[in-house]
C-alpha positions in Angstrom: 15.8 29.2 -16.2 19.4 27.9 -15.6 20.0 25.0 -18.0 22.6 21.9 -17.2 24.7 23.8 -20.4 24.7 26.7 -18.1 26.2 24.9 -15.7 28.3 22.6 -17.7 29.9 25.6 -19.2 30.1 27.3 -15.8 32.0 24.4 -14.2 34.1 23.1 -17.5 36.0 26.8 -17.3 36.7 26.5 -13.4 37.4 22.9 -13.4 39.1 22.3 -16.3 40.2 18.4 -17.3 42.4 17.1 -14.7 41.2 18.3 -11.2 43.7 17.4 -8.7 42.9 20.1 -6.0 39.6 19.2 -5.6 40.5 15.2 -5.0 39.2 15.3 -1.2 37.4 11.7 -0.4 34.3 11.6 2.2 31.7 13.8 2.6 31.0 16.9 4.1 29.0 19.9 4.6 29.2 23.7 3.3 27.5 27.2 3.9 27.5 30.2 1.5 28.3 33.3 4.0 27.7 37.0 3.6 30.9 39.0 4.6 28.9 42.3 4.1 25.7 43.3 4.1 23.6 43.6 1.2 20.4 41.8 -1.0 21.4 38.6 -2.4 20.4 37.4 -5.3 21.4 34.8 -7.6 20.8 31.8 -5.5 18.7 29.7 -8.6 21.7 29.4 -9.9 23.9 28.6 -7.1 21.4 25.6 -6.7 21.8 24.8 -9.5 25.4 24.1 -9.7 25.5 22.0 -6.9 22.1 19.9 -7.6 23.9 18.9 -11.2 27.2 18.1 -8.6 24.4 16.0 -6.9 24.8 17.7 -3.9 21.6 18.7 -1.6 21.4 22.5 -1.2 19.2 24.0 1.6 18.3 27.5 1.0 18.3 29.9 4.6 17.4 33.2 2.3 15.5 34.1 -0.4 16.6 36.3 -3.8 15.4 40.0 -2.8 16.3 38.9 1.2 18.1 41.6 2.7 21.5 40.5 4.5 24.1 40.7 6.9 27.7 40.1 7.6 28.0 36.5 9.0 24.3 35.5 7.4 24.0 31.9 6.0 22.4 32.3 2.6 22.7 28.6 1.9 23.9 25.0 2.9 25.1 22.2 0.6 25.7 18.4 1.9 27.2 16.0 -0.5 30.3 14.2 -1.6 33.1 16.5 -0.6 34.7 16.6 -4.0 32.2 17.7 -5.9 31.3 20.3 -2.6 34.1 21.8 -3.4 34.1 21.7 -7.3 30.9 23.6 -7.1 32.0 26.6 -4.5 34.2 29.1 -6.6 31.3 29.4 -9.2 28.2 29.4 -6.8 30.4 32.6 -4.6 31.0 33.9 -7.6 27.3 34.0 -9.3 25.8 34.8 -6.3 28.4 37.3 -4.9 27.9 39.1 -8.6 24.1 38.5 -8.7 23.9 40.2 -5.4 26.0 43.5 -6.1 23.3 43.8 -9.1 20.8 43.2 -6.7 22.2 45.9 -3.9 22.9 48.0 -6.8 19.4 48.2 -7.9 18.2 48.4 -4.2 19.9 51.3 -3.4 18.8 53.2 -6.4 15.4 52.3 -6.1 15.5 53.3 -2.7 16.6 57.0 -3.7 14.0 56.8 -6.0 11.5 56.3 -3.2 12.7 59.3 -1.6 11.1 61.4 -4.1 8.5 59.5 -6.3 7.1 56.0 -5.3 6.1 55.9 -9.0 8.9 56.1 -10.8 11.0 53.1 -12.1 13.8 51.9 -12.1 14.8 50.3 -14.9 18.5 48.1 -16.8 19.6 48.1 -20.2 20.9 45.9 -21.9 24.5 46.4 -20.9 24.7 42.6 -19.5 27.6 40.4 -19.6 27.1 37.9 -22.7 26.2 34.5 -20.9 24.9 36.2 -17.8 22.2 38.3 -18.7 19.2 36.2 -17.5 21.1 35.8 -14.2 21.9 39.5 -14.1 18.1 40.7 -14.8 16.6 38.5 -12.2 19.2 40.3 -10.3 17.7 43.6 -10.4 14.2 42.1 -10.2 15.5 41.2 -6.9 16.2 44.6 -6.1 13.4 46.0 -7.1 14.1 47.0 -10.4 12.8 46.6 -13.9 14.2 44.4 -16.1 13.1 46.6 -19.1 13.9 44.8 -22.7 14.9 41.2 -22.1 16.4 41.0 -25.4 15.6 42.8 -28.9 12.3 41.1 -29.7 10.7 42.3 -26.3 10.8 45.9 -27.8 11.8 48.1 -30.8 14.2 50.9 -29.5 14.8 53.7 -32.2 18.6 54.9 -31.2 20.5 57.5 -32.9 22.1 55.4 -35.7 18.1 54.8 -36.9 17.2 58.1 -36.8 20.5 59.7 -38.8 19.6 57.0 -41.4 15.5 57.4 -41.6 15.1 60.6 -39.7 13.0 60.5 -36.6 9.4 60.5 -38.0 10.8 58.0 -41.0 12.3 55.7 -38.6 9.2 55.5 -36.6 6.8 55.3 -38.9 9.2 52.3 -40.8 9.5 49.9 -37.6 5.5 51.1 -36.6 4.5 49.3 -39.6 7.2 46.1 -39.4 6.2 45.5 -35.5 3.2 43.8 -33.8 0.3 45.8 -32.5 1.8 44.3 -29.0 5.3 46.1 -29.4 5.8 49.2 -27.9 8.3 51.6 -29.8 10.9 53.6 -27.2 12.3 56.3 -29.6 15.7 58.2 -28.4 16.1 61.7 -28.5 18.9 64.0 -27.7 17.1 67.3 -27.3 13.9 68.8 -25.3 12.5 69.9 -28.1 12.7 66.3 -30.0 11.0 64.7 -27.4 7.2 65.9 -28.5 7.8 65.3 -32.3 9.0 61.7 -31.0 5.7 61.5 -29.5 3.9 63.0 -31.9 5.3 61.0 -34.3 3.8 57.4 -32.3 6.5 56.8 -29.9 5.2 55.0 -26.6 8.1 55.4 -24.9 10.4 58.3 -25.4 14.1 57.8 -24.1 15.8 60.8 -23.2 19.1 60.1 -23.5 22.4 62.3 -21.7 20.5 65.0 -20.9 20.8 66.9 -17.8 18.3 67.1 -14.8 17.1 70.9 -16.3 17.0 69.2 -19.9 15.0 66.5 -18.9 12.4 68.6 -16.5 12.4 70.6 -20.1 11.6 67.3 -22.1 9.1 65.6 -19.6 6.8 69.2 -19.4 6.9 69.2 -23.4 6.0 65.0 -23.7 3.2 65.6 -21.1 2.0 68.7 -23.5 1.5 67.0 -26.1 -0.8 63.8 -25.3 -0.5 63.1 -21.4 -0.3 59.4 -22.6 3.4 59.1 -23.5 6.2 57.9 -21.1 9.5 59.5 -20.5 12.6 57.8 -20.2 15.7 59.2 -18.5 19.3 57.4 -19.4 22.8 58.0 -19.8 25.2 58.2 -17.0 23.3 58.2 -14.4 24.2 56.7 -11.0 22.6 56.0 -7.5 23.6 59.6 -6.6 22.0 61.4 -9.5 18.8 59.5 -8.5 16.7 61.9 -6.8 17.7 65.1 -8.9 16.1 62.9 -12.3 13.2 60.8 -10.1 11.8 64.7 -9.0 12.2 65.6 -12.9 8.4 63.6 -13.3 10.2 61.3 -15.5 8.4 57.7 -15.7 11.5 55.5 -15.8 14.8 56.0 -15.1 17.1 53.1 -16.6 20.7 52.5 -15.7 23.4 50.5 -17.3 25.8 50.8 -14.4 23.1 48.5 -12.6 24.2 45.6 -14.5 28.0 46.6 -15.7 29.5 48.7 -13.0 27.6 47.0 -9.7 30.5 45.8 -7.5 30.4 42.4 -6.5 29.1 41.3 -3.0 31.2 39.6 -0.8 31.0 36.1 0.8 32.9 33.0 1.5 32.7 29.3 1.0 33.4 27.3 4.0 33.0 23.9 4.9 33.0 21.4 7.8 
């Protein structure tokens, strides 16, 4: 999944065209180490850096692997310059792969406290370069990746619906989709949520409402055909989990999982 262009790219903005400070002969040996605990994640493409360095990495965890402070995640043996040429980008891929990853744990893990069937889900709020890295991040955590990318699903948003009108705007991507695409129609109100599914939504996203508003919305949805999913998102944070996972709602999906996750810490050393 992570190509040599990935990496190219990766280490051509950190390195630059004249490294001097990396210029260390011999060869030695380094370990990636947690400085907190945490899930880590991220390690394909730490691997990956350092295998197209030519280095030999030795993984001591796993991505979803629950850590702690002073855990080895992995080793790397190799020529020391290029060691060290691929350590600020494997800590920083990993250390930002892994806050998605804790991120995502911890909100599935509120989930849990409620509803072991309801999901937890991203968006597509991913940083442009990163996203595969970043969704195989929350799979880590135990989250959904939802919508990889636009062609995995058509989401009817607001601007669709104030140009064809809800019903208009379904019916015109029902017919231009396959029979394999599922249709995740955003409403704004309780009471649009049953003529979304009425209308042939699979999926309807309820979007910034509040925990009452979307107990309101789920009751009406499951009135209608039983068959529908519900879809909470908006704002929501680790916190708000339970109050929305005891709401009945199928999936809750989170942007802050992938765009607001701090990053996890670790450290580089060598010798």
């Amino acid at each position: 999944m992570i190509t040599n262009a990935d990496v190219e790219r990766w280490l051509r903005e950190d390195v630059g065209h004249h490294d001097v400070t990396n210029q260390v002969p011999g060869d030695t040996e380094g370990r990636l180490v947690a400085k907190e605990s945490g899930v880590v994640a991220g390690l394909d493409a730490a691997s990956a850096v350092f295998e197209y360095l030519d280095c030999d990495v030795t993984l001591e965890t796993d991505d979803g692997d629950r850590i702690d402070a002073g855990d080895v995640v992995l080793r790397v043996a190799g020529p020391a310059r290029e060691v060290l040429r691929g350590e600020r980008v494997a800590v920083n891929v990993v250390g930002h792969a892994s806050g998605i990853a804790t991120e995502t744990r911890a909100a599935v893990d509120a989930a849990r406290t409620v509803d072991d069937a309801v999901r937890i889900a991203a968006t597509r709020k991913t940083t442009p370069g990163l996203r595969g890295v970043e969704k195989r991040a929350v799979v880590a955590g135990g989250g959904d990746t939802h919508r990889l990318d636009l062609s995995h699903m058509v989401m009817v948003k607001d601007n669709h619906v104030a140009e064809m009108g809800l019903a208009g705007a379904i019916e015109h991507f029902r017919e231009r989709a396959s029979f394999a695409t599922q249709l995740d129609v955003e409403v704004e109100t309780p009471a649009d949520a049953p003529r979304a599914a009425e209308a042939g939504a699979d999926i309807v996203l309820l979007d910034n409402m509040s925990v009452a508003e979307t107990e309101r919305a789920v009751d009406l949805v499951a009135a209608t055909d039983g068959e529908t999913l519900t879809e909470a998102s908006g704002g929501i944070t680790v916190a708000d989990v339970p109050d929305y996972a005891a709401t009945g709602v199928d999936v809750i999906s989170m942007g802050a999982l992938t765009h607001s996750a701090p990053t996890l810490d670790l450290s580089f050393r060598t010798g």
